[in-house]
C-alpha positions in Angstrom: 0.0 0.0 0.0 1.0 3.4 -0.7 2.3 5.5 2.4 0.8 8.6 1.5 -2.7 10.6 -0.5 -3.2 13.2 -1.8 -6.7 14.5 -3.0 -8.1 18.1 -3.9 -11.3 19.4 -4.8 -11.6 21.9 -8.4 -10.9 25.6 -6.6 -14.7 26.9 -7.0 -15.1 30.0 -8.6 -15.9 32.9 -6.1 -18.4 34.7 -8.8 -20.4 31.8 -8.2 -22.7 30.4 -4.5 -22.3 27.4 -3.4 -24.7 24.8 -4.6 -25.1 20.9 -5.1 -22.2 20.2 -7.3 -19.8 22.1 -5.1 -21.0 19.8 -2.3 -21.0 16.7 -3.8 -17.1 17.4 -5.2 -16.3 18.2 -1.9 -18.2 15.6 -0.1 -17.0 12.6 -2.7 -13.2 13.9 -1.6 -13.5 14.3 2.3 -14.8 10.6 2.3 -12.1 9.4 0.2 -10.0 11.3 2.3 -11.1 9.8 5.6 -11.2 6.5 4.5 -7.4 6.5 3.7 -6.6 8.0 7.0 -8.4 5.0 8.3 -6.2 2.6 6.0 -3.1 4.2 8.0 -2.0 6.7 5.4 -0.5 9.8 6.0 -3.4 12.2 3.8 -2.8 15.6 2.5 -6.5 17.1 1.4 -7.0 20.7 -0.5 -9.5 22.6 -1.2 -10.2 26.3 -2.5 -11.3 29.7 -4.9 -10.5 30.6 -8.1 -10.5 34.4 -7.6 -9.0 35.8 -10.8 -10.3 36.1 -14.3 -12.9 38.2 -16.3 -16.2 37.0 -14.9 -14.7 38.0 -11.4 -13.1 41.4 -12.7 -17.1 42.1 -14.8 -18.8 41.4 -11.3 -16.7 43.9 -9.2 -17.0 46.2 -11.6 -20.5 46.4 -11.7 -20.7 46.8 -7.5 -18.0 49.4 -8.2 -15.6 47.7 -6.0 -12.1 46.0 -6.6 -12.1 42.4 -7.4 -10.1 41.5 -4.6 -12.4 43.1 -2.0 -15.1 41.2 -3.7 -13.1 37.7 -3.3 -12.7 38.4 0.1 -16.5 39.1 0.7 -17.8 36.2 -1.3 -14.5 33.6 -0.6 -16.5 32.9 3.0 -19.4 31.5 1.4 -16.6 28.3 -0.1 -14.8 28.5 3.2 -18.1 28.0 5.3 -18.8 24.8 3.8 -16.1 22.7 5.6 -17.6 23.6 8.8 -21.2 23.4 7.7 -20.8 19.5 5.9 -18.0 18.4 8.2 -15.2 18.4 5.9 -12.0 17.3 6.7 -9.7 19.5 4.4 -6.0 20.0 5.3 -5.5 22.9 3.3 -7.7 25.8 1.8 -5.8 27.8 -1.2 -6.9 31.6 -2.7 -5.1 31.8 -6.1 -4.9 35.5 -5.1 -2.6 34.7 -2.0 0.6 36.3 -2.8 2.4 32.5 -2.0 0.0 31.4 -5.1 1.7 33.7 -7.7 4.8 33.4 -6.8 4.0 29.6 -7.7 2.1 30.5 -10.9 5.1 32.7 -12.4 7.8 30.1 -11.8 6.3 27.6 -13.7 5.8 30.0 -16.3 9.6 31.1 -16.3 10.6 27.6 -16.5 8.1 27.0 -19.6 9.1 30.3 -21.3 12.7 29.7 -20.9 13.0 26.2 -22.6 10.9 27.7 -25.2 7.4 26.2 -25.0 5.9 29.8 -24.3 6.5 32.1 -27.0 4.6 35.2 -27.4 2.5 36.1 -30.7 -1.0 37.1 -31.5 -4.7 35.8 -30.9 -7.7 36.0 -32.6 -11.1 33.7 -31.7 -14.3 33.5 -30.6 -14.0 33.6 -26.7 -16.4 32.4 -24.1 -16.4 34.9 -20.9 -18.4 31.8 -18.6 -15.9 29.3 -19.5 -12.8 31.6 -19.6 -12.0 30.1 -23.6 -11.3 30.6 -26.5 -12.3 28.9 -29.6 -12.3 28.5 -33.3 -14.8 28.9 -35.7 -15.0 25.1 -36.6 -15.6 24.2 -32.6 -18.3 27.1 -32.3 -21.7 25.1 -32.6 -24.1 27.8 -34.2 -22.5 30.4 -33.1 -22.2 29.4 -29.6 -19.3 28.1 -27.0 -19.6 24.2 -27.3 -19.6 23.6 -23.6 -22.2 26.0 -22.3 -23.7 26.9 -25.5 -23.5 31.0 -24.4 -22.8 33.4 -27.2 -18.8 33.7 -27.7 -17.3 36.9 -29.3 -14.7 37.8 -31.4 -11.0 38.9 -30.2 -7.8 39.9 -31.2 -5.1 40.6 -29.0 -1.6 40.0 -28.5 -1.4 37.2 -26.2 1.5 34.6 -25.4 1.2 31.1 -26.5 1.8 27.5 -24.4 2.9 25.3 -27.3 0.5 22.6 -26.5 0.9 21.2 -29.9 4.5 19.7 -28.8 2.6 17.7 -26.2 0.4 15.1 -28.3 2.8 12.5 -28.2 4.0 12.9 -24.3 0.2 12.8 -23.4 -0.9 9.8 -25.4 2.6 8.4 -24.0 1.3 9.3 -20.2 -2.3 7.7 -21.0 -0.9 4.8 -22.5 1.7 4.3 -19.3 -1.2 5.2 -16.8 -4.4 3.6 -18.1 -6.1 4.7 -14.4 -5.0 8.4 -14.7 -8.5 9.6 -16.4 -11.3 7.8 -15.1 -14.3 6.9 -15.5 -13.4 4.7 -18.2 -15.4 6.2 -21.0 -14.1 9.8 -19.9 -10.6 8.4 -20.8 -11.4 7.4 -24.0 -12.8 11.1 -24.7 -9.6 12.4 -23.7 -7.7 10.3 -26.0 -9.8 10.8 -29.1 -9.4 14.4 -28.4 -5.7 14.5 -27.9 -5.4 12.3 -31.1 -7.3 14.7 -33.2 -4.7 17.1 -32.7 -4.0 20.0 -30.4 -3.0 23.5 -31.3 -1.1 25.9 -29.1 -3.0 27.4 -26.4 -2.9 31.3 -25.2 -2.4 31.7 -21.8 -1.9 35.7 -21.2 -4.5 38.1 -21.4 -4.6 41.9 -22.3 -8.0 42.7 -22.1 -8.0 43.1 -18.2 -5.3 43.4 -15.0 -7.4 41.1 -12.5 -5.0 38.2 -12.4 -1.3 37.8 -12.0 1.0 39.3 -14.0 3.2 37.3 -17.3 6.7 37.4 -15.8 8.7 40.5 -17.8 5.6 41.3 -20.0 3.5 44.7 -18.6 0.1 44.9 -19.5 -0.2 40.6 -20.1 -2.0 39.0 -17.2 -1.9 34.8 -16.5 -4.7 32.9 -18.3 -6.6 32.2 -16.1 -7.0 27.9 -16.2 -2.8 28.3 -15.8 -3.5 30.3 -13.3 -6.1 28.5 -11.1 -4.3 24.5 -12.0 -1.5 25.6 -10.8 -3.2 25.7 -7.5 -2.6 21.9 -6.8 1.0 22.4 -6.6 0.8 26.0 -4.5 -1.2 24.0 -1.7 2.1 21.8 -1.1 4.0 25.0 -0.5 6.1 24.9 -4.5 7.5 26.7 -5.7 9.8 25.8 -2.5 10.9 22.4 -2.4 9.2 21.8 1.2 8.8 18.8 2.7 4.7 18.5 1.8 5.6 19.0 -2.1 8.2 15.8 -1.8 6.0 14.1 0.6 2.5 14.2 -1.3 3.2 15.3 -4.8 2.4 13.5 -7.6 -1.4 14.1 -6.4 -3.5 10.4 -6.3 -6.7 11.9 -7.1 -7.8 15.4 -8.7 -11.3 15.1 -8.4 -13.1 17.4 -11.5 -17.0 17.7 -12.6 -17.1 16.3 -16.1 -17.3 19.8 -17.8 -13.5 20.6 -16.6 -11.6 17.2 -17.5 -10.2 18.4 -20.6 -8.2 21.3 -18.4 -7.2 18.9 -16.0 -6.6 15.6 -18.1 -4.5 17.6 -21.1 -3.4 21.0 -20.4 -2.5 20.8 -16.9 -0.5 17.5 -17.6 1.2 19.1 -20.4 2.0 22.3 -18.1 4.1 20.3 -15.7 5.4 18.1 -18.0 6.8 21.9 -19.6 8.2 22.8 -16.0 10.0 19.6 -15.6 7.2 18.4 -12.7 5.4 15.4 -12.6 2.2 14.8 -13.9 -0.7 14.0 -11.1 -1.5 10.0 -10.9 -5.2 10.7 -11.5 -8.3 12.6 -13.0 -11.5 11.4 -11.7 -14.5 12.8 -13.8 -18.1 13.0 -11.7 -21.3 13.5 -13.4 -24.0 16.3 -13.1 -27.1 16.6 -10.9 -30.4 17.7 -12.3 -33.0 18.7 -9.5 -36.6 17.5 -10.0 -35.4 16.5 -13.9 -34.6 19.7 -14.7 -31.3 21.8 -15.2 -30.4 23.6 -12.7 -30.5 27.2 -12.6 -31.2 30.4 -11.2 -33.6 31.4 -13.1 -36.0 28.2 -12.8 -35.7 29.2 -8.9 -34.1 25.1 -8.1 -30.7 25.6 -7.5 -30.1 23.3 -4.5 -28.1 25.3 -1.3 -26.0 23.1 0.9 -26.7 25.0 3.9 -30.2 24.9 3.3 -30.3 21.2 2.9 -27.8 20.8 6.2 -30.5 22.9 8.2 -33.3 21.1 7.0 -31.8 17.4 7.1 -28.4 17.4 8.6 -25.1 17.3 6.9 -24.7 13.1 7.8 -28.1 12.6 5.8 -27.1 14.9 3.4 -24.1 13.9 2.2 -25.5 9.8 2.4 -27.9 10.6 0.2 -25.2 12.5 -2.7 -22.8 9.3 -2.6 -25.6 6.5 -2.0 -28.1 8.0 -4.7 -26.3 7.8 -7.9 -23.2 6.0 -9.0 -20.2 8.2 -9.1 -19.4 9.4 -12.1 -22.8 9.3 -14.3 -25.2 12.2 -13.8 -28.2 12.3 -10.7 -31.5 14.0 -10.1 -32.3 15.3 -6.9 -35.3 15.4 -5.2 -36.0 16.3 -1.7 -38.6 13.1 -1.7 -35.6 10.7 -2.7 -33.6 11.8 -0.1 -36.4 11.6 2.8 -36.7 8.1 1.3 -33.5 7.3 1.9 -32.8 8.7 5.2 -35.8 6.9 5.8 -35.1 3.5 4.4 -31.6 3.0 5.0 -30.7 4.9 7.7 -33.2 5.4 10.1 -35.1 1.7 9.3 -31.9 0.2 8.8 -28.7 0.9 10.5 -30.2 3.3 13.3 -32.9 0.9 14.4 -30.7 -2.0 14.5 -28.9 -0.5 16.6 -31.6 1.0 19.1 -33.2 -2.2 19.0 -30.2 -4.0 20.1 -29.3 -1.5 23.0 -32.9 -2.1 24.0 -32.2 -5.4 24.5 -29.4 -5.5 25.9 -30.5 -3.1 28.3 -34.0 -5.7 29.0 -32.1 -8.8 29.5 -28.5 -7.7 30.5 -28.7 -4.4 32.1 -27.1 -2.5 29.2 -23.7 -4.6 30.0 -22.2 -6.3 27.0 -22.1 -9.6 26.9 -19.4 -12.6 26.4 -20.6 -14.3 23.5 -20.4 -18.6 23.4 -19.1 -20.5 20.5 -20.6 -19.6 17.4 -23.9 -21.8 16.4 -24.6 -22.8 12.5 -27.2 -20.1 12.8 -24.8 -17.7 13.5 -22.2 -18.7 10.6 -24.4 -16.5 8.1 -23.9 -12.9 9.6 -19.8 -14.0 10.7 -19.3 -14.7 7.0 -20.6 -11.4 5.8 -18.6 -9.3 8.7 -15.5 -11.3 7.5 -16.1 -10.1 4.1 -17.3 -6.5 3.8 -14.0 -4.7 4.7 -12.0 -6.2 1.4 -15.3 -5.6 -0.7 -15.9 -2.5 0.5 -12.1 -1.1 0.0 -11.8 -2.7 -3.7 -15.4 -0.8 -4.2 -13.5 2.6 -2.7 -10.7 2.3 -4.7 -12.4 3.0 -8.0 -14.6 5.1 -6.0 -17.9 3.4 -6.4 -19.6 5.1 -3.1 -22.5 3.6 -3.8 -21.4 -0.1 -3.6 -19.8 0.5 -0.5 -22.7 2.1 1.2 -25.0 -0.9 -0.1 -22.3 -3.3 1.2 -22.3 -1.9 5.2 -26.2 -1.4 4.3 -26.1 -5.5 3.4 -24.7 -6.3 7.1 -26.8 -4.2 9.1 -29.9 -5.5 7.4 -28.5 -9.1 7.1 -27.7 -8.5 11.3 -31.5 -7.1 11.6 -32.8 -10.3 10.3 -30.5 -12.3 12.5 -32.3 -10.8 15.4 -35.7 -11.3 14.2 -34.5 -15.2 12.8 -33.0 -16.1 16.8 -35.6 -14.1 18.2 -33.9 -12.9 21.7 -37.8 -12.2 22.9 -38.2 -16.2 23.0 -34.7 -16.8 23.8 -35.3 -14.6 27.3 -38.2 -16.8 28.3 -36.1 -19.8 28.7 -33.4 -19.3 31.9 -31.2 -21.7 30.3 -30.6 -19.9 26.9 -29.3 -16.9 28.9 -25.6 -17.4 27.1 -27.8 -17.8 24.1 -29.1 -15.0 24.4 -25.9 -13.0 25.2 -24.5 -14.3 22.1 -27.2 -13.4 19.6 -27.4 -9.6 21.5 -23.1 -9.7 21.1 -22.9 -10.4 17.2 -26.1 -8.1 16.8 -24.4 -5.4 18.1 -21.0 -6.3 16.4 -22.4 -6.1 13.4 -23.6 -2.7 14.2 -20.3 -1.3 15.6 -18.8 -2.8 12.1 -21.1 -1.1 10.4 -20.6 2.2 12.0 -16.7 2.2 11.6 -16.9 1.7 8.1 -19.8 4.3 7.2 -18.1 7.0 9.2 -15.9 8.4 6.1 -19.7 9.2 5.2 -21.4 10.5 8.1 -19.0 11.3 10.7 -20.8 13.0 12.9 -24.1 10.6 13.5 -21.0 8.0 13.3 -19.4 9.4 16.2 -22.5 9.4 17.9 -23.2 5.6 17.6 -19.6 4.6 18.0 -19.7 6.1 21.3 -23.0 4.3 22.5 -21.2 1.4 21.6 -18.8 1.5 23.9 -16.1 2.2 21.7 -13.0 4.7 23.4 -11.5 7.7 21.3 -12.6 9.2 17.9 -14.0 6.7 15.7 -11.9 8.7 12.3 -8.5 7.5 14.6 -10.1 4.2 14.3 -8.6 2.0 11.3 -10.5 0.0 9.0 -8.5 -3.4 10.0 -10.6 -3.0 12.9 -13.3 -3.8 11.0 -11.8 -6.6 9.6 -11.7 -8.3 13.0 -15.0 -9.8 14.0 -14.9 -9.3 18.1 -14.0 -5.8 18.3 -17.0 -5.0 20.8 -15.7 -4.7 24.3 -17.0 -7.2 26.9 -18.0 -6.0 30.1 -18.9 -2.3 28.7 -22.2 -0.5 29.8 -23.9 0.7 26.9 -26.8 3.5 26.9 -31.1 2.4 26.6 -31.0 4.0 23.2 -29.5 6.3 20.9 -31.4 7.9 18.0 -29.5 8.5 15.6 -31.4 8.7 12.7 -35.0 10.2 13.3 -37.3 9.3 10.5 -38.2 12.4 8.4 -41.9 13.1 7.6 -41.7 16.3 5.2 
């Protein structure tokens, strides 16, 4: 296993609130990030703003106030949500912290200097909303291909990354690394794409100063997608060689909506490979969520707000429902009914009452002291086998982050240790004085199951986690826990005094 991880989120764009797909990028990497903590690796996670650029620069403009006092006024909003959906970020980055373009300009010395930035002229159809430029034979009628806004014309004199040069190194890198883009059919995107052929890419800008100023050059400002990918190296403290940047870098995992891999997968590659850095180790490409089955936007009056939906719901049930709902990487639609459902289902009817139910027993027939369980019994062999298997299933499910298998898998043992209770019956078993040890071992594995259970969903819900580890008797912070520990069946401590009941799910009736 790998010693170290590193993950980041995109940098969101301060123009923009927070909304659904700024959660669910964030959510889908804190979880990762927790559960390799919990596999004993040392984990560096970042997170962030994009600050510069025109969209930024039209917006302050129009409050008639710089565009750095208007980062600083919205850049709380992004900052917020660790706090507000229990992230567990290491690091938060501004690409207009001065340590940020410092980082920015020495890659672009380095690429200027060995001749793959060269400066010329520029003229295309550019896309203010997607910070691009394009041709006339990408246009579709008229309109930027991605978010199919009007574009308009430019000329300028602008300085020029020599992406062309990089067609061959790319498909090389794919070819070497055939995990580095996935999903799988995003990879094959890419490739087709790079194999097409690229053309050079302009990365200065003249047309505005809101951004960090081309080395040498007055009046040329950083493009800025250089600007803002270079934030994955900033976080690690380059352009110093510090001890994070040799520990952590190449990043495992750069964790992108679908709309951004291209920036990610080809230029940002090719930009390190310029600056004699290595490449990241991965791209993973999520889908989009639709709310209701429509797009969301702020006109239609549906654009989902994270702190809304923790308020309402909490940010456990909330971030559940965003990795259970959909499989990562394809797009979702949310509703507020599917996500009552689930809480419902799964984790109030599920995990949360089996283990209530159990305490309630234990508490009936033991006094709320746990157990020592006998010998297993044929009927017991069923529920052992699946607690012996979940943690490898589980961890090959994480590792091409298919959340929703591993949520279904610790969903499979606490429903397959619910109908162990109601298959022994405990009720009947009480009745008879001489089934007591019986009895003890039925209430033991039922509640093994759920501390099992609870250890490996806590990358998910940490806090309701918590909660339940510590009404099972368990000592410390269950995130300092490691997932071996749910690999040994008999981890519940004998002799501990465990509480009546915990709630820890309350159904929902909205």
């Amino acid at each position: 296993m790998k010693e170290t991880f590193y993950i980041t989120t995109p940098i969101y764009y301060v123009n923009d609130v927070p909304h659904i797909g700024h959660a669910y990028t964030t959510i889908a990497c804190d979880a990762l990030a927790r559960w390799h903590r919990m596999k004993g690796q040392k984990v560096f996670f970042l997170t962030g703003t994009d600050e510069h650029g025109e969209k930024v620069n039209k917006s302050a403009t129009q409050q008639g106030i710089p565009p750095k006092e208007l980062a600083d006024r919205v850049v709380t909003r992004f900052q917020g949500l660790s706090s507000a959906l229990t992230i567990s970020n290491d690091g938060f980055i501004r690409t207009s912290e001065p340590r940020h373009y410092a980082s920015v300009q020495d890659i672009f010395r380095k690429s200027h200097a060995n001749g793959d930035i060269y400066l010329g002229a520029y003229e295309g159809w550019y896309c203010t909303p997607c910070e691009s430029y394009w041709t006339d034979l990408q246009l579709v009628d008229g309109t930027c291909p991605d978010c199919r806004r009007p574009a308009e014309k430019r000329k300028e004199p602008s300085y020029f990354f020599r992406l062309s040069k990089f067609q061959k190194p790319l498909l090389g890198y794919y070819e070497r690394n055939p995990r580095f883009i996935r999903p799988e059919s995003r990879r094959n995107e890419v490739i087709a794409f790079v194999e097409a052929g690229l053309t050079d890419l302009s990365v200065s800008r003249t047309s505005l100063t809101w951004g960090i100023p081309v080395p040498g050059a007055d009046g040329h400002v950083i493009y800025v997608w250089y600007d803002a990918l270079t934030n994955y190296i900033t976080g690690l403290g380059y352009p110093k060689r510090t001890e994070a940047f040799d520990t952590f870098w190449p990043a495992d995992v750069h964790m992108v909506g679908k709309d951004i891999l291209r920036f990610h997968a080809i230029y940002w590659p090719a930009f390190l490979m310029s600056a004699g850095i290595e490449p990241p180790l991965g791209v993973f490409a999520h889908g989009w969520w639709t709310v209701e089955g429509q797009k969301m936007s702020k006109s239609l009056g549906n654009v989902v707000d994270p702190y809304e939906m923790v308020e309402k719901y909490g940010a456990d049930a909330f971030r559940y429902f965003l990795l259970r709902e959909v499989p990562f990487g394809k797009d979702g639609d949310f509703s507020r009914k599917a996500l009552v459902d689930r809480i419902n289902s799964d984790l109030a009817n599920n995990l949360g009452n089996l283990l209530n139910r159990s305490l309630n027993m234990l508490a009936k027939y033991f006094g709320s002291v746990v157990p020592s369980p006998s010998a297993p019994e044929l009927s017991d062999e069923g529920l052992l086998c699946a607690g012996r298997e979940i943690l490898p299933a589980a961890d090959a499910a994480m590792e091409e982050v298919e959340f929703h298998k591993v949520l279904a898998a610790v969903l499979n043992l606490s429903d397959a240790a619910n109908r162990y209770i109601d298959t022994n019956a405990p009720w009947a078993l009480a009745k008879d004085p001489a089934r007591k040890n019986r009895l003890g071992t039925v209430l033991y594995h039922a509640l093994e199951a759920a501390r099992v259970s609870v250890l490996l969903m806590s990358p998910f819900i940490p806090t309701a986690a918590q909660r339940m580890w510590e009404a099972l008797g368990c000592d410390g912070r269950v995130e300092k826990a490691t997932l071996s520990e749910a690999g040994r069946w008999g981890g519940l401590r004998v002799g501990a005094t465990l509480p009546r009941s915990v709630i820890a799910f309350p159904r929902i009736e909205d």
